[in-house]
C-alpha positions in Angstrom: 163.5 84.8 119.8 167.2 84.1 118.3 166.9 86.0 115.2 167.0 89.5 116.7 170.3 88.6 119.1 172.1 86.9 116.3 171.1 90.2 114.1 172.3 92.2 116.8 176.0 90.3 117.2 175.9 90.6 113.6 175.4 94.0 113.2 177.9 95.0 115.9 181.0 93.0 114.3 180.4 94.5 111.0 180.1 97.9 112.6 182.8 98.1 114.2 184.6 96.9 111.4 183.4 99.5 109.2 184.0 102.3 112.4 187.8 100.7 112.7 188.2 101.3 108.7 186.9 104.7 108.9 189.1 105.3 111.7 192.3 104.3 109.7 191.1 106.2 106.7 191.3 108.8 108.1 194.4 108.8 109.7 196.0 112.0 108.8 193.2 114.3 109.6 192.8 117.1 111.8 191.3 118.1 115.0 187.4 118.5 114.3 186.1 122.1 115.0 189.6 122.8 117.0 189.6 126.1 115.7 187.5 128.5 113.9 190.0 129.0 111.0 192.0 126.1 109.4 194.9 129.0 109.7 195.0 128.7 113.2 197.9 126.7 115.0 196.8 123.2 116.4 197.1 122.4 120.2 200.2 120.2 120.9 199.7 116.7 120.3 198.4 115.0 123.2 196.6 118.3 124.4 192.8 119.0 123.6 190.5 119.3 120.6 188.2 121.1 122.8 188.1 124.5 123.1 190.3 125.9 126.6 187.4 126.5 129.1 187.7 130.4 129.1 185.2 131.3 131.5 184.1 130.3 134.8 181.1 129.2 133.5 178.6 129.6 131.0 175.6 129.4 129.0 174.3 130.3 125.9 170.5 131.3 127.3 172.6 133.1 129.7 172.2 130.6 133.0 175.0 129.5 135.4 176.2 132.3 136.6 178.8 133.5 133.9 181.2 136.0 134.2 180.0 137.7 131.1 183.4 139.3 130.5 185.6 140.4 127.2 186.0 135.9 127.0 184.2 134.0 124.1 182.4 131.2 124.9 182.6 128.6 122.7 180.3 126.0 122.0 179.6 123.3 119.1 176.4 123.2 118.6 176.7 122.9 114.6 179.6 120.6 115.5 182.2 123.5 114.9 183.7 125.8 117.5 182.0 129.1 117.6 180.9 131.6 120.1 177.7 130.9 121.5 176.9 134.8 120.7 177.2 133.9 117.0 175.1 130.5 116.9 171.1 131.0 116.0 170.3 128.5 118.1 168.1 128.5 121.5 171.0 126.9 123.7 172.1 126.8 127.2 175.7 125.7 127.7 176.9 124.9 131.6 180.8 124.7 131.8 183.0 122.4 134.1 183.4 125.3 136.9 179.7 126.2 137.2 179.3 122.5 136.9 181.8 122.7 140.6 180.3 126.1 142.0 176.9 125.0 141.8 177.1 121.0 143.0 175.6 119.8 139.7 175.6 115.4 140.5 172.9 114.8 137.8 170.2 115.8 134.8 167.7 117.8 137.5 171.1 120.6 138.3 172.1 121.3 135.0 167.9 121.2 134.1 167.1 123.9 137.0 169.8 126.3 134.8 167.6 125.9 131.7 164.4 127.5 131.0 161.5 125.9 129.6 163.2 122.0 130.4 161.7 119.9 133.0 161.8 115.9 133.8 159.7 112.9 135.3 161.4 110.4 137.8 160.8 107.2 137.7 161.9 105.8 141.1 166.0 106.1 140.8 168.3 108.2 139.6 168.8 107.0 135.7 165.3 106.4 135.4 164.3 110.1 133.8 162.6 111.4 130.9 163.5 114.6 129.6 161.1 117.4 129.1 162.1 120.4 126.5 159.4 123.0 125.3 156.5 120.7 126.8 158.0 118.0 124.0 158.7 114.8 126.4 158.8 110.7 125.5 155.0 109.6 126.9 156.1 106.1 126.1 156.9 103.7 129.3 160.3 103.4 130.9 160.5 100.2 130.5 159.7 99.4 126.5 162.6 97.3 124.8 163.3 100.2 122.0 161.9 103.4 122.7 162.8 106.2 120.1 163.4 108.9 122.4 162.1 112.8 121.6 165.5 114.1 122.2 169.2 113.1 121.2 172.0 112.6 124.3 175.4 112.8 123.1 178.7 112.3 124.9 181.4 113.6 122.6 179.4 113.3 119.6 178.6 109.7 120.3 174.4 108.5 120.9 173.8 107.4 124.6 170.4 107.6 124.6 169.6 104.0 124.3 171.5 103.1 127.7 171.5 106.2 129.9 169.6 110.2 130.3 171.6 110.7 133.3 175.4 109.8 132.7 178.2 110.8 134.9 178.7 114.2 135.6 182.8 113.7 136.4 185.4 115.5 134.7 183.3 117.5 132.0 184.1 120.4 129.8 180.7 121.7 129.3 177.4 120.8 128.5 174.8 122.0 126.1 171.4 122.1 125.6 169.7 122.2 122.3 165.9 123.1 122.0 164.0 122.4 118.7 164.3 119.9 116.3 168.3 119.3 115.8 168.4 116.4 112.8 170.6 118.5 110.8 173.6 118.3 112.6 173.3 115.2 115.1 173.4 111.3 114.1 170.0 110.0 115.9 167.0 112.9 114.8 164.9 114.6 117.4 162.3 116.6 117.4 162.4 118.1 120.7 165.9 119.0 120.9 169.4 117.9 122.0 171.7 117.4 125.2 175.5 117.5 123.7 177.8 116.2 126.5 181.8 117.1 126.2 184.0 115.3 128.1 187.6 117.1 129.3 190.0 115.3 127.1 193.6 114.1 127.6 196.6 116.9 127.5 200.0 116.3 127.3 201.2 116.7 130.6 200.8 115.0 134.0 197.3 116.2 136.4 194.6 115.4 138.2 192.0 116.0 141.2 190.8 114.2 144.0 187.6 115.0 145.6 185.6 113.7 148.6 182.2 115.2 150.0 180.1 113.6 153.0 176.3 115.0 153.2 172.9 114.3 155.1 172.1 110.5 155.5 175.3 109.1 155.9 176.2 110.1 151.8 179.4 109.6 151.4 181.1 110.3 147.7 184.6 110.1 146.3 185.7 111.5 142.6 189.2 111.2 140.6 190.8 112.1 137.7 194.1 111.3 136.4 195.6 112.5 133.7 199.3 110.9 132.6 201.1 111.5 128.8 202.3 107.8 128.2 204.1 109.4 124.9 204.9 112.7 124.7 203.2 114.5 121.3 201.6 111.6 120.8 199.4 109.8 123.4 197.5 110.2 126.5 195.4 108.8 128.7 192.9 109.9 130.8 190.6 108.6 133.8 187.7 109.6 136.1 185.5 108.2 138.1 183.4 108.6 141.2 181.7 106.2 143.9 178.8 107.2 145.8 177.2 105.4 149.1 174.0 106.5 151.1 171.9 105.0 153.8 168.8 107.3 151.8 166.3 109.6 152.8 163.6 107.3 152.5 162.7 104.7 155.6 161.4 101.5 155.7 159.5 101.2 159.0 159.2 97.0 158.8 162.3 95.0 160.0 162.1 92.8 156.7 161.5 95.0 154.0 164.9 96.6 153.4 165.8 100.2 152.7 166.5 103.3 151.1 170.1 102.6 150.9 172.2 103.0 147.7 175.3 102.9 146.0 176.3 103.8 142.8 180.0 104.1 140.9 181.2 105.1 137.4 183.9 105.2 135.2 185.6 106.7 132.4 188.9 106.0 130.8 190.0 108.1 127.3 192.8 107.6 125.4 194.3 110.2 123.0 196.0 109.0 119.9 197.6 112.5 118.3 199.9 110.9 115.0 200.2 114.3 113.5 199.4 117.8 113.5 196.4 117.0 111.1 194.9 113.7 113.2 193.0 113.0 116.1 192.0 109.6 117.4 190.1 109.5 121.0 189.1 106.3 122.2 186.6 106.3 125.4 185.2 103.2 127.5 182.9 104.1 130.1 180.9 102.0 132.6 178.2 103.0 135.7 176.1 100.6 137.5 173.4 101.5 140.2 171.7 99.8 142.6 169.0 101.0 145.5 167.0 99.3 148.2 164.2 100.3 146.7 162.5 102.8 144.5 162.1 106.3 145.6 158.5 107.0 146.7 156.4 107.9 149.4 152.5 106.7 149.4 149.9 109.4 148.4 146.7 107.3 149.7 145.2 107.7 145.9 144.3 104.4 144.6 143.7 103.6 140.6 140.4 101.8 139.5 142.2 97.9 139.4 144.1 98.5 142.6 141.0 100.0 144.3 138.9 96.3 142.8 141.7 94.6 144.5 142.3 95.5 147.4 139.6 97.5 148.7 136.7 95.8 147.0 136.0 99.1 145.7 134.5 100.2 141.9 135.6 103.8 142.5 139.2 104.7 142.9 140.2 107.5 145.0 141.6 108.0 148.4 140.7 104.6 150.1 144.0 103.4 150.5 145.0 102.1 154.2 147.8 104.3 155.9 149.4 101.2 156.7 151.5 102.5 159.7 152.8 105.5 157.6 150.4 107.8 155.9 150.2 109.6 153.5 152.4 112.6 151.2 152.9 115.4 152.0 152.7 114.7 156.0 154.8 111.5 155.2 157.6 113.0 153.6 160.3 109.7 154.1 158.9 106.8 154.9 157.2 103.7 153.4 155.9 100.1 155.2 156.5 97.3 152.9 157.7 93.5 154.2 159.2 92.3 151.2 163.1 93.0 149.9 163.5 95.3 146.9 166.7 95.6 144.4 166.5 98.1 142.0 169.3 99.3 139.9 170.8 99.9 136.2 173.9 99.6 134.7 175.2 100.3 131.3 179.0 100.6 129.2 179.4 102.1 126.0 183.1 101.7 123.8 183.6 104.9 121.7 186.0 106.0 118.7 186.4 109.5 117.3 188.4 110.3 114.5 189.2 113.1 113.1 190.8 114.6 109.5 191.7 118.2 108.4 191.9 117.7 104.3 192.5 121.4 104.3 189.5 123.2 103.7 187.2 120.5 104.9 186.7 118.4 108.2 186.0 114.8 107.9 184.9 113.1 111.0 183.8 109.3 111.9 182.1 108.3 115.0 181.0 105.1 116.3 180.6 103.2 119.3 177.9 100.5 120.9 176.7 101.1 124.4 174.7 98.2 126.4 172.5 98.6 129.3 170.9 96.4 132.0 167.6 97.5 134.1 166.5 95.6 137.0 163.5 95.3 139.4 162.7 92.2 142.3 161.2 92.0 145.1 158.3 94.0 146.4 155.8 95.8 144.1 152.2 95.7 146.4 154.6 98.2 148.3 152.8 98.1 152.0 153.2 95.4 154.6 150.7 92.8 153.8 152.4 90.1 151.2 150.2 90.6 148.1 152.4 90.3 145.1 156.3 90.7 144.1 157.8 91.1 140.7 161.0 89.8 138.8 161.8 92.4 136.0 165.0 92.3 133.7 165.6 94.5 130.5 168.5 94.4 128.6 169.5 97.4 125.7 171.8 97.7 123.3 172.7 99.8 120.4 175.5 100.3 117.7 176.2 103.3 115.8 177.9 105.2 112.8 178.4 108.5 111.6 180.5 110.0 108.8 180.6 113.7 108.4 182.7 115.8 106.2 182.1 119.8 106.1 183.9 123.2 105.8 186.7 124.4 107.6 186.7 127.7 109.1 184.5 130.6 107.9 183.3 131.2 103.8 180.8 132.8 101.6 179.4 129.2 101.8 179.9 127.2 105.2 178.6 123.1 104.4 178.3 119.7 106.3 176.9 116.7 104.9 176.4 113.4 106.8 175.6 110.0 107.2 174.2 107.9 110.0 173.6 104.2 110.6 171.9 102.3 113.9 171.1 99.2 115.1 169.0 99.2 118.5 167.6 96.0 120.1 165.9 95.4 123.8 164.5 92.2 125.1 162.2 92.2 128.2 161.4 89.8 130.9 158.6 90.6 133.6 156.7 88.3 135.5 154.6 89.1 138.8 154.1 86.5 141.4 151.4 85.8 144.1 152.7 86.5 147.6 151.3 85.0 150.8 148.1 86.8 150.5 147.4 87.1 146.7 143.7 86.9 146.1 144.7 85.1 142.6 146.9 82.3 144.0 149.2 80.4 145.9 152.1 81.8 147.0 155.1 81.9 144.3 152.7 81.4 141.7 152.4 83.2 138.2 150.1 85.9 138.2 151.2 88.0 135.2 154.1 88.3 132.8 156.1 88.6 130.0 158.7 88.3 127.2 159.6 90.4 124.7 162.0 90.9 121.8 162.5 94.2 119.5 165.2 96.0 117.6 165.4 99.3 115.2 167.5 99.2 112.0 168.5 102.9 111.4 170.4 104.6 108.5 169.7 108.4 107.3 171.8 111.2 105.0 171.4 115.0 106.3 173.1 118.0 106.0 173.0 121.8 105.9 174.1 124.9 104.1 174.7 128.3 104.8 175.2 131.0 102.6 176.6 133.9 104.1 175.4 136.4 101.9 177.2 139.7 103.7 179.2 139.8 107.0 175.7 140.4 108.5 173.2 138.6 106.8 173.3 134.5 106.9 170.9 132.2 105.1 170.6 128.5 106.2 169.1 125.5 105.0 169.1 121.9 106.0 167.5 118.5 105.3 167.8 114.7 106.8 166.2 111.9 105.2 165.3 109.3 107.6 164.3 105.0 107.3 163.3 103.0 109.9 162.8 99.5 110.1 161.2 98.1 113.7 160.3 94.7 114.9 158.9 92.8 118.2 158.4 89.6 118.8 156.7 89.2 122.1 153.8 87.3 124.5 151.6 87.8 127.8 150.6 85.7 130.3 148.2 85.5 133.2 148.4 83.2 136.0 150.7 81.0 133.6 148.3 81.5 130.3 149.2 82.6 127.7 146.8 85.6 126.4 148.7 87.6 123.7 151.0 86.7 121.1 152.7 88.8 118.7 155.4 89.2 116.1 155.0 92.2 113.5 157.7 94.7 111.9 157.0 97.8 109.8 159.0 100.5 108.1 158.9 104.7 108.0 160.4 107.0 106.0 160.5 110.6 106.6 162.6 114.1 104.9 162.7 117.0 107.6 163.9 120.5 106.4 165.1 123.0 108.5 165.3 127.2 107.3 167.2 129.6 109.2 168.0 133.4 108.5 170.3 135.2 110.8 171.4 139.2 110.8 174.4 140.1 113.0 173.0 144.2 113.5 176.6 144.4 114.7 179.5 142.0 116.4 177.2 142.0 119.8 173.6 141.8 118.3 172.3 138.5 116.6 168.7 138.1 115.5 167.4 135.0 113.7 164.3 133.0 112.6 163.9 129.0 112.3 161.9 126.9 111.1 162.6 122.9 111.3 161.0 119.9 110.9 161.6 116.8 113.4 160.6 113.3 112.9 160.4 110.3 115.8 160.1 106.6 114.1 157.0 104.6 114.6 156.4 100.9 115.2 154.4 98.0 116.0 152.3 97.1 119.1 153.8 94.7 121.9 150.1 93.3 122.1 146.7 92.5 120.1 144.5 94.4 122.7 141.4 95.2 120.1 141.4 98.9 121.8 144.6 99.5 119.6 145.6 99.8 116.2 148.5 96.8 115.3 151.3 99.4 115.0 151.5 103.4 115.9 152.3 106.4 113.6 155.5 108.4 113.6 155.8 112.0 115.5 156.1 115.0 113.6 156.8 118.2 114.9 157.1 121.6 113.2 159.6 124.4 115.4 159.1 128.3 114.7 161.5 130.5 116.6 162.9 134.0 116.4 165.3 134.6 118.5 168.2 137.5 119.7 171.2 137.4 121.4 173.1 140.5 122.5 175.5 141.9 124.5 176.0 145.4 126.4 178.9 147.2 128.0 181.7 145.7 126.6 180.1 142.7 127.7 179.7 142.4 131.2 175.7 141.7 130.3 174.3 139.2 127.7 170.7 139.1 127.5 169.4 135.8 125.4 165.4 135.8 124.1 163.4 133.7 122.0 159.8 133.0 121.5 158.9 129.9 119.8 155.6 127.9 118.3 155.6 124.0 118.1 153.1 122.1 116.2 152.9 118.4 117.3 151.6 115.8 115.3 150.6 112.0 115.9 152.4 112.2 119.5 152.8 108.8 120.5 150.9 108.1 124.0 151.8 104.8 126.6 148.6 102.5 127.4 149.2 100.5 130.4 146.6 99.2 132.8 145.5 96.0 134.2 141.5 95.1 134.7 140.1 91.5 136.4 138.7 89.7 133.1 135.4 87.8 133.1 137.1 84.9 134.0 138.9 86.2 137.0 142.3 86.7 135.8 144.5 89.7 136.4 145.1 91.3 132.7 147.0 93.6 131.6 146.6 96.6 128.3 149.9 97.5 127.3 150.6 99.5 123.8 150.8 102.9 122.3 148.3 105.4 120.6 148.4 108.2 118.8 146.9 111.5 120.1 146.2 113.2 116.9 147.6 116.9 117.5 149.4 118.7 120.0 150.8 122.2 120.6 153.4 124.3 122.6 154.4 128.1 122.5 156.2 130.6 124.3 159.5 132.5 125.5 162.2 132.1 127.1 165.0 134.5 127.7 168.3 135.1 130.0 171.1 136.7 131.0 174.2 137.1 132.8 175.6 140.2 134.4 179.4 141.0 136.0 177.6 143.5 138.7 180.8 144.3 140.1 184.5 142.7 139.8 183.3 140.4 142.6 179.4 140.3 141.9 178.2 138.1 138.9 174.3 137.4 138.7 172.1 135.4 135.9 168.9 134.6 135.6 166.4 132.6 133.8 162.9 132.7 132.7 160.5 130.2 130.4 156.9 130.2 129.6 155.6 127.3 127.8 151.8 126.7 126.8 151.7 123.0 125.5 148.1 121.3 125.3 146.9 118.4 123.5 145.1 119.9 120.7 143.1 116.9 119.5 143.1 113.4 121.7 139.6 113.2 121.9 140.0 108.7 122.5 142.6 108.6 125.3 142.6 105.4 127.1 143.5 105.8 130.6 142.9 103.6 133.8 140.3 101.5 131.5 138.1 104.7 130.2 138.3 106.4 126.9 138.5 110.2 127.6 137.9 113.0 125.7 141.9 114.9 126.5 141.7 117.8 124.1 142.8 121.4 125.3 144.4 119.8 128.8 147.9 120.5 129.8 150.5 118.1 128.3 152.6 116.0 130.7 155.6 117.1 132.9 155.1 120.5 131.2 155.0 123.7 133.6 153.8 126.9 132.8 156.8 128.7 133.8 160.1 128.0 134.9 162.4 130.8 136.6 165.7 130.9 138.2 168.7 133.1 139.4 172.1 132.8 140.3 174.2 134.5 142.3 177.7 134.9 143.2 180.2 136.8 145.4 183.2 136.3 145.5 186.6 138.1 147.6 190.0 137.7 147.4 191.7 136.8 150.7 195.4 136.8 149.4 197.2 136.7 145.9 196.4 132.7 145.8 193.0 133.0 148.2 189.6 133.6 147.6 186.4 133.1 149.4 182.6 133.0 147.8 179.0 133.3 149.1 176.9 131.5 146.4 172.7 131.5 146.4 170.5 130.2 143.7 166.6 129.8 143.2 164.4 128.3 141.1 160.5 128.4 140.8 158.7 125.7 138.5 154.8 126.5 138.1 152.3 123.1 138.4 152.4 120.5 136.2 150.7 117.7 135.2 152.8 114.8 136.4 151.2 111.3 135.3 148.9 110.6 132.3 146.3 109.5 134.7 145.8 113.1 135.5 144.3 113.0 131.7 141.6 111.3 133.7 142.3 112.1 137.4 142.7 115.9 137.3 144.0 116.3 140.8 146.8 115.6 143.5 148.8 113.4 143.3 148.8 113.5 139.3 149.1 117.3 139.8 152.6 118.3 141.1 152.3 121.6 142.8 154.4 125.0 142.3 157.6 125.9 144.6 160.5 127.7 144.7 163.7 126.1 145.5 166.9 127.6 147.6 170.4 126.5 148.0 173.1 128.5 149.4 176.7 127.5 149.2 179.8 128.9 150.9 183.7 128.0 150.2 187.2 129.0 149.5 189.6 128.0 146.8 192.9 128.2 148.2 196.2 127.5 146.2 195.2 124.0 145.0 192.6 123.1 147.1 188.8 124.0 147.2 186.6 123.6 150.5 182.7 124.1 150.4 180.0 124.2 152.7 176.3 123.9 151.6 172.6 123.4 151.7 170.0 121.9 149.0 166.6 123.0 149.3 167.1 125.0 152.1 163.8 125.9 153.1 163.0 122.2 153.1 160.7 122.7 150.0 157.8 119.8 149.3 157.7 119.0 145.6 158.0 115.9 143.3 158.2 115.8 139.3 156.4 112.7 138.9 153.7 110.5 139.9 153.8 106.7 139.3 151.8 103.9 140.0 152.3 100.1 140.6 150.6 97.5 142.3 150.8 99.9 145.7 148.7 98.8 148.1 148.8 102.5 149.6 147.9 104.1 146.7 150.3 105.9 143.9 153.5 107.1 145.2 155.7 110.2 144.4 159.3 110.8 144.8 159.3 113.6 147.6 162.2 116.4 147.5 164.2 116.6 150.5 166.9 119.1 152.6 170.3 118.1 152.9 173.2 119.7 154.0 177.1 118.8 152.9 180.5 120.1 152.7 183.2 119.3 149.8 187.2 119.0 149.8 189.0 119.4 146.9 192.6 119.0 145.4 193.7 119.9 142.4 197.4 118.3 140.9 
């Protein structure tokens, strides 16, 4: 299990020899996408590649509450700045101050601004899959190398492999992509994109300090600091943030621990600016996590294994024991379980932009490697009789390149060609033990477990081309050509035998085109259509379960869209729509149960299957509207019908189901939302705001056992969510006051089950109230 590690040390010298070369090749180029026109003056050195935040916030599918004024806003989507009015993409973008004036601490916030874009939990907070347009990652949380359905991008660099929930501290915008985006990002996806932008270092001396205290004892802290070290030529700029809570969740039994956590980030950039034409940034960045357990609440429904175990039972259902607490909804917060947990992630990632202006071109290098660690002990029977407890440990990492070199500015023929290189690896270790009153042993004894060792090997070329063919009419078209090489070397054991051995590697290759025509009617009225291919590797099986096939196919997935965007009365109102048909191919499914084999061990079925064909269409459509000088509303709405189409052998729980024509996972119906804000000015340097959004997300399917178990708790219900804030900005300092989920709303996003002795759990929503102090330097 040496080959892999000494492959991955390998790989990461020679990359980052290759990324340090590139760098200093390129020394002497320009800010990428810093301006529209390679005419246009550069930003002092030291100051910004980015784009100046021009409005108070903003998206592109017309959410968060912008100010839809006479301001562009500027987005780089096709990795160029251009107004998000001109870009024929379906994209919400969420800027730093709506990122302030509506609380956003995580992926759910900026999500609930977003039509058609949901996510699963999976018992802390950088445990979540993304949903977009129904298209989601069914594969488990906790696989080595998971090729993920989307791309997650901070400033142009991959994350995906270590985090979906990064810090939200100190950010210029975010953006998110919908559709297949493998013409312009490194890593392909099929699904879409989330494109991160950090705030970069300027060349002159600020920062902000900001503390909040909220419901359950929460207590956070951020900072930034920006300082020039050489004027012109270097800065330096850090954030970070610290958060401590006792939880919402509690642990009746004196032994078992909490709902306590604590969680702290990092971020340090350095700008290297050696003249007008170059830009170096250099970015280190480092979170860790840790809870007293995972988030969940029992729901009393109790799988087929767990109902053989502990109940005696051959039907599963709702037999569990209250065990002192009960059950969800009417036990909202707390849990009964007489073992510690520790639960928590942490990851880093080192980063290097560079950037060259050759004059009409761009040429930009990225690359970077980013490491994470995932961790579970302690309980996993979660009630309060000592059944079993788990040591889990998995360990990610992943290096990668890019090279990119297209136009500058605006011509009959706009380019961008690319290259991309990757090297992912993940090794696992999981073993369950007997507790006091295991049926299977004695106390501290093996029950299940174990070890596993995979990596990815990545490389592809892409790029796209559009031919402007009159100052209205556009015509676009793209290509990537993908390989992928995967291996695992892994093996199982039950009550310290070993039951599975395996070692297998396979390759894919794959070409995905994308076509796009655009007509601008006039400067304020865009319509387009799309239609792009995405591809999502393959790979091998961790196991030699005869249910399964000894590796899985890759995901295809063909995107039609059509799309306007336009904007009315000089615009104070932008109105966003699109409708969109996805066909899904070969989606890749997660098989995990355990059984009691013949010869009375626990066992486990862990792999992935192919369901043959799925589908999702729709709309989706926004806007934003400056009411009045003090009045701005937006508003959101998505509907998305995604089904399985063909999965007529879905293994689930130990049966084979027939799945075609039922809902596909985490995927709601609709999703709505509104946002609005009022705001007065006290004084020349005062002003006060009143601040109210809603959201509404229909039911969804929330667990793959609801392929089999088409009810609560694998259902999540409908609701509509309220928060309200109120607050004053002040010369340099900012107070709010506020309230999540103010009519105490009862919803979850996932359902997930373990060895519970109470049956599957969720992770409930909750009410909290908070207040905010600000100052800015």
């Amino acid at each position: 299990m040496t080959h892999s590690t000494r492959a991955a040390r390998t790989w990461r010298t020679s990359t980052a020899a290759a990324a340090l070369i590139a760098a200093t090749a390129v020394a002497g180029g320009a800010r990428a996408q810093t301006s529209a026109a390679p005419a246009a003056p550069s930003p002092p050195a030291g100051a910004s590649a980015e784009a100046p935040d021009k409005s108070a916030s903003t998206t592109a599918e017309g959410t968060g509450g912008a100010p839809a004024d006479s301001s562009e806003i500027i987005v780089t989507a096709q990795r160029r700045q251009e107004s998000i009015q001109s870009v024929p993409i379906a994209i919400t973008a969420v800027t730093s101050q709506t990122l302030k004036n509506q609380n956003i601490r995580s992926v759910q916030d900026y999500f609930a601004l977003t039509p058609n874009v949901s996510f699963q939990s999976n018992g802390s907070r950088d445990r979540k899959d993304l949903v977009l347009r129904g298209i989601s990652n069914q594969l488990s949380p906790y696989s080595d190398v998971r090729q993920a359905s989307y791309a997650f991008y901070i400033d142009e660099f991959n994350v995906e492999a270590g985090t979906s929930n990064p810090q939200i501290v100190d950010l210029d915008r975010i953006e998110i992509l919908r559709g297949p985006q493998g013409t312009y990002f490194g890593r392909n996806s099929i699904g879409g994109a989330i494109n991160v932008i950090t705030k970069k270092p300027v060349d002159h001396f600020e920062g902000e300090l900001e503390g909040s205290y909220s419901s359950f004892d929460t207590r956070r802290v951020e900072a930034v600091l920006n300082v020039p070290i050489i004027k012109n030529l270097f800065a330096i700029r850090a954030s970070g943030q610290y958060e401590k809570s006792d939880g919402y969740i509690k642990n009746i039994n004196p032994i078992g621990g909490g709902n306590n956590h604590r969680y702290y980030t990092g971020r340090i950039e350095g700008r290297v600016t050696p003249t007008p034409d170059l830009t170096i940034d250099l970015t280190y960045s480092y979170s860790n996590e840790r809870d007293g357990m995972r988030d969940g609440v029992p729901t009393g429904f109790v799988t087929a294994t767990w109902a053989s175990v502990y109940y005696g039972s051959d039907t599963p259902g709702f037999i569990a024991d209250p065990d002192g607490v009960g059950f969800y909804p009417k036990n909202d917060n707390r849990v009964n379980f007489n073992r510690p947990q520790d639960v928590g992630s942490k990851y880093q990632y080192e980063s290097g932009r560079a950037v060259w202006n050759l004059g009409g071109v761009t040429l930009t290098g990225v690359a970077g490697h980013i490491s994470s660690n995932l961790f579970n002990f302690g309980d996993v029977d979660g009630g309060s009789h000592d059944y079993f407890y788990e040591n889990l440990k998995l360990k990610r990492a992943s290096t990668s390149g890019e090279l990119r070199l297209q136009s500058s500015g605006s011509h009959r023929l706009d380019w961008s060609v690319g290259t991309s290189v990757g090297h992912d690896t993940g090794n696992s270790n999981q073993f369950t033990f007997n507790g006091t009153e295991s049926p299977f042993g004695p106390d501290g004894s093996q029950i299940t477990g174990g070890l596993s060792d995979s990596s990815t090997t990545y490389y592809a070329v892409f790029g796209q081309g559009t031919f402007n063919a009159t100052d209205k009419l556009a015509l676009v078209v793209g290509g990537r050509y993908s390989h992928e090489r995967t291996k695992n070397q892994s093996f199982d054991s039950s009550s310290g035998i070993i039951t599975d051995t395996n070692d297998r590697a396979t390759s894919f290759n794959d070409f995905s085109p994308k076509f796009t025509v655009n007509y601008k009617i006039d400067p304020d009225f865009l319509i387009y259509a799309t239609a792009s291919r995405g591809f999502k590797s393959g790979g091998t099986q961790t196991s030699n379960d005869v249910e399964l096939a000894n590796s899985f196919k890759p995901e295809t997935l063909w995107n039609y869209e059509g799309g306007t965007k336009l904007s009315l009365f000089d615009r104070k109102l932008r109105l966003d729509a699109a409708i969109f048909y996805m066909d899904w191919k070969n989606v890749q499914e997660n098989i995990q149960f355990q059984f009691i084999g013949d010869d009375g061990l626990l066992r486990g079925v862990s792999g992935i299957a192919n369901a043959a064909r799925a589908r999702s269409y729709g709309a989706e459509g926004s806007f934003d509207a400056q009411i009045t000088k003090e009045f701005k509303l937006s508003g959101q709405v998505g509907y998305d019908n995604a089904k399985y189409r063909k999965y007529q052998n879905a293994l689930v729980d130990g049966s084979v189901i027939d799945a075609s024509g039922k809902p596909l996972i985490a995927a709601p119906k609709w999703t709505l939302g509104a946002q609005g804000q009022y705001t007065y000015a006290i004084s020349d340097t005062a002003d006060a705001f009143v601040r109210a959004e809603w959201n509404y997300r229909s039911k969804m399917l929330s667990s793959q056992f609801a392929l089999k178990y088409y009810q609560f708790p694998f259902i999540s219900p409908s609701y509509h969510n309220v928060n309200l804030r109120i607050g004053s900005d002040f010369g340099p300092f900012r107070v709010v006051a506020y309230v999540q989920n103010l009519f105490k709303a009862h919803y979850y996003a996932n359902a997930y089950e373990k060895a519970f002795y109470s049956g599957v759990q969720v992770e409930p929503s909750y009410r909290e109230f908070g207040g905010t102090v600000a100052y800015r330097f």
